[in-house]
C-alpha positions in Angstrom: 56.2 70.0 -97.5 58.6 71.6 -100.2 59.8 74.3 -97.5 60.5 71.4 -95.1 62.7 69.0 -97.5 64.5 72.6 -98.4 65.3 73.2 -94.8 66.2 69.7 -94.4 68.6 69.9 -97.2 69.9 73.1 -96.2 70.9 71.4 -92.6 72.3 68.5 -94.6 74.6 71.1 -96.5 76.0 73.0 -93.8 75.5 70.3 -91.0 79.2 69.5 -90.9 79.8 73.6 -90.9 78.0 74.5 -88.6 78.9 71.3 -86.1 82.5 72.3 -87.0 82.0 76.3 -86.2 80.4 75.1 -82.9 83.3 72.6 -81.6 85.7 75.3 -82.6 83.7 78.5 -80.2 84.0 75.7 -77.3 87.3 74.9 -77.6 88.1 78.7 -77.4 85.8 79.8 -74.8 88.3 78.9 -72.0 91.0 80.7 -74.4 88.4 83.5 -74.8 87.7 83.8 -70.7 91.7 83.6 -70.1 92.3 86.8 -72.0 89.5 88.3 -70.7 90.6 87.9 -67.1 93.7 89.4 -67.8 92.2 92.7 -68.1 90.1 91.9 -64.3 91.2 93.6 -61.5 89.8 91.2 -59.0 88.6 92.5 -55.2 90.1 89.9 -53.5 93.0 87.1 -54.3 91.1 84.9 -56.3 90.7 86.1 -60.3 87.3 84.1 -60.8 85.0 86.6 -60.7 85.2 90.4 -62.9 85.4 93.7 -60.9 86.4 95.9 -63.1 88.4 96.5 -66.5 92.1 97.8 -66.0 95.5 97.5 -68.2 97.2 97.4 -64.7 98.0 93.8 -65.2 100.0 94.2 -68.5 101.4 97.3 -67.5 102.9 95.4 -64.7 103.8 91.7 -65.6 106.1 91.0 -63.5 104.9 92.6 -60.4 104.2 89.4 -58.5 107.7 88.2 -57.0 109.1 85.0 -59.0 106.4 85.0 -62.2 108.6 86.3 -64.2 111.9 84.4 -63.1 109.6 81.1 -64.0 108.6 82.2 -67.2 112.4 82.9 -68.2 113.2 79.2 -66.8 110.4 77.4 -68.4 111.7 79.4 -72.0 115.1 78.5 -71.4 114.0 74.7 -70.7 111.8 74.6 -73.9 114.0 76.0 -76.1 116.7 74.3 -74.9 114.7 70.7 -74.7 112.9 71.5 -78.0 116.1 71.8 -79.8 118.1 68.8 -78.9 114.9 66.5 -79.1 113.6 68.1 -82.3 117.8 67.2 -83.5 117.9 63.7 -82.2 114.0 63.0 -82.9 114.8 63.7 -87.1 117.7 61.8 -87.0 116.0 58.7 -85.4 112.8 59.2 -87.9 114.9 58.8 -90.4 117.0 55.4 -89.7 113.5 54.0 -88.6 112.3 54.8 -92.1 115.2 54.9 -94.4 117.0 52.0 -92.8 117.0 48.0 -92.3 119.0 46.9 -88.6 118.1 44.8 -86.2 115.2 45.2 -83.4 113.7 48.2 -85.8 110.4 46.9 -85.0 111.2 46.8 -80.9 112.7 50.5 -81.5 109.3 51.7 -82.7 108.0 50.4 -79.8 109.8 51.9 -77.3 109.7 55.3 -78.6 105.6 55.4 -78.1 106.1 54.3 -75.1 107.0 57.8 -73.3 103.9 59.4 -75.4 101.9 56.0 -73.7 102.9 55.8 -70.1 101.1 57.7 -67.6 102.7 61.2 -66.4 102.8 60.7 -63.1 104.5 57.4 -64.0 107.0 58.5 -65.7 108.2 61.4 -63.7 108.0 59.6 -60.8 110.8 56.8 -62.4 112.6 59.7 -63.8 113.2 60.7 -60.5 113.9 57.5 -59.1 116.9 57.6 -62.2 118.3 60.6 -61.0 118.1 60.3 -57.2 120.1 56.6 -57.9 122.6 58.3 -60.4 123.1 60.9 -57.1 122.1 64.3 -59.6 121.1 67.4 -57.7 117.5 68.0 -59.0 117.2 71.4 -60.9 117.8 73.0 -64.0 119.8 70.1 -65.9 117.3 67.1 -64.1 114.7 69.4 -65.9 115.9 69.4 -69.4 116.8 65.8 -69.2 113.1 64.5 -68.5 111.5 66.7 -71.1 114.0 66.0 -74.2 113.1 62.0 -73.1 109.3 63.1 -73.4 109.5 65.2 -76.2 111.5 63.0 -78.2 108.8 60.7 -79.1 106.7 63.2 -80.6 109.4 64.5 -82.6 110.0 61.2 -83.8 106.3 60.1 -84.5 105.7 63.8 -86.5 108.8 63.6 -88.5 108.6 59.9 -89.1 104.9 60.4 -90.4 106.2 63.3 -93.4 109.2 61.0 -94.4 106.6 58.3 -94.7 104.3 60.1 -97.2 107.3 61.5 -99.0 107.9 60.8 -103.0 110.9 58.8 -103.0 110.6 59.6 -107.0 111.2 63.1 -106.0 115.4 61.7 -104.8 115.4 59.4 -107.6 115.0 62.1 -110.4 118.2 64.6 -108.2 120.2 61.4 -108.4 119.7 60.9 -111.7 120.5 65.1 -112.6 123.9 63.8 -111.0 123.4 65.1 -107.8 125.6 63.8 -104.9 123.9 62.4 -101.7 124.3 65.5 -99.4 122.7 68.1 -102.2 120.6 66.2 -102.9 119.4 66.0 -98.8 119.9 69.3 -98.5 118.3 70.9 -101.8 115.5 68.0 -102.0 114.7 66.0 -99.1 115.1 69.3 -96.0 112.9 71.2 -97.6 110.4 68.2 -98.1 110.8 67.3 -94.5 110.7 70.9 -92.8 106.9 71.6 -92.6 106.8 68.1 -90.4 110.3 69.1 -88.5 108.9 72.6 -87.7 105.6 70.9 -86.8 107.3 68.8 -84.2 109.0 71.6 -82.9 106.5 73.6 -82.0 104.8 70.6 -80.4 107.6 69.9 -78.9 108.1 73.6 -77.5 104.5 73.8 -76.1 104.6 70.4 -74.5 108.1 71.0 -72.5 106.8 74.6 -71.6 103.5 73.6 -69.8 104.5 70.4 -68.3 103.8 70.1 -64.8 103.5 66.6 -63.4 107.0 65.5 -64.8 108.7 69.0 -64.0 107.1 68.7 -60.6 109.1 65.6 -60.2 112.4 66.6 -60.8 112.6 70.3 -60.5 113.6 70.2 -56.9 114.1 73.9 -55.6 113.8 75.4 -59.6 110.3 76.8 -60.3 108.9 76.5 -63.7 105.8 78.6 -64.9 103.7 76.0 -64.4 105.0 75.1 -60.8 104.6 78.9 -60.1 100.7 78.5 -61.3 100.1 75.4 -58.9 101.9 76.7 -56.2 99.8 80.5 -56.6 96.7 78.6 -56.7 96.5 77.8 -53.0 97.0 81.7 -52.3 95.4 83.1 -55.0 96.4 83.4 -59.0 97.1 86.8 -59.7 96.0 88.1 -62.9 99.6 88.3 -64.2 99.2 84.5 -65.0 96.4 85.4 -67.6 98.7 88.4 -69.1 101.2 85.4 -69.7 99.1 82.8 -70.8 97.6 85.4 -73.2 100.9 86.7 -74.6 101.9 83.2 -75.7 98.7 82.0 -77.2 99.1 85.4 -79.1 102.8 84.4 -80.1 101.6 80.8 -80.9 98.6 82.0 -83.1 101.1 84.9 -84.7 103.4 81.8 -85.7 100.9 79.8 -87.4 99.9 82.5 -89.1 103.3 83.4 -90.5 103.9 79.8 -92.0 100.8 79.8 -93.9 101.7 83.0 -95.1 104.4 81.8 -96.2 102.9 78.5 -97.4 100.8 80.9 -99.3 103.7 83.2 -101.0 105.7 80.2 -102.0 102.2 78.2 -103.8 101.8 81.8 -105.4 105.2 82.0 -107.0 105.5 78.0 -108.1 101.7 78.4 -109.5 103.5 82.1 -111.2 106.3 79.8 -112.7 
């Protein structure tokens, strides 16, 4: 009876632990499958099932015609959309929570309502916008839809730091006779950045892996994504795993530096 009520407790201790450890292996299974199959050198066109192991694929990542050309316009579009949105997305977080005007309670509204509405809803009237405002869908129709979509987040992100922020923390720089714009740019920036820098990379991962919406209004343009939909009826070549691999790699390796850094900075303010 004693052995049971010390397993019992035991489960008890570690239940959340182990419920955690087991949510996290299942959300990286498909990760873990993904870079697996990149090393697969499939008999046929299909990369569902393992052959046999070969470096072939990375060796040669831009063997299959137009992969690579997609990847370089989906980069372009992110970085591109990612850095105007993640721009205009701050500056809109902070009139919504700095600042009094009119219809501030309809503006909040309407900037959930992009993150709210149905893909396929909203590329489909994005592309009823452009085709009435006589664009030529491509590149520029592309960037347009995801800085909209990407905007919200941006805004949501940032405006959820500056609403946990210390206002004391402005207060006490005004009072060491600070003017306005040191005081935003040696107190407030660096308060704000972890969220900014959070939104960006949402913001980057979103606009690089959309489909629906690119789908849309990327008339004759190709995306990465559009390449991976349009393969899939003939066969996804292994390539796609190699790419899909390199940037979980590069997202993981980003993390990893900010909390390194994180880390370095606590350690030298704890040093102080």
């Amino acid at each position: 009876m004693r052995s049971l009520s010390r397993v019992q407790a035991y489960i008890g201790r570690h239940l959340v632990v182990v419920a955690g450890a087991l949510t996290l292996g299942f959300m990286m299974l498909p990760i873990t499958v993904v870079i697996a199959f990149s090393f697969n050198d499939p008999s046929g066109r299909y990369n569902f099932t393992w052959s046999q192991f070969t470096t072939d694929n990375w060796t040669n990542v831009c063997g299959v015609a137009g992969m690579c050309d997609g990847v370089m316009l989906s980069l372009k579009i992110a970085l591109l959309s990612t850095l105007v949105a993640t721009i205009l997305g701050t500056l809109m977080a902070f009139a919504l929570v700095r600042y009094q005007f009119k219809a501030k309670s309809t503006s909040n509204v309407l900037v959930l309502l992009p993150m709210t509405m149905p893909e396929v809803v909203l590329g489909a009237s994005l592309l009823t916008l452009f085709v009435n405002l006589k664009m030529q869908l491509g590149f520029t129709t592309i960037l347009l839809a995801h800085i909209m979509f990407c905007l919200s987040f941006v805004v949501v992100t940032v405006r959820a730091r500056l609403a946990g922020l210390d206002s004391r923390l402005e207060e006490a720089a005004a009072d060491l006779y600070a003017t306005k714009w040191r005081t935003f740019r040696r107190v407030t920036l660096p308060l704000v950045m972890p969220g900014i820098a959070a939104a960006a990379l949402l913001s980057f991962a979103l606009s690089f892996d959309d489909f629906i919406i690119t789908n849309f209004n990327s008339g004759s343009d190709v995306t990465f994504p559009v390449f991976v939909w349009g393969a899939a009826k003939r066969g996804v070549p292994p390539q796609v795993n190699v790419i899909a691999t390199i940037m979980f790699l590069v997202a993981i390796s980003s993390v990893a530096v900010g909390q390194y850094i994180a880390y370095q900075r606590r350690r030298s303010a704890a040093a102080r």
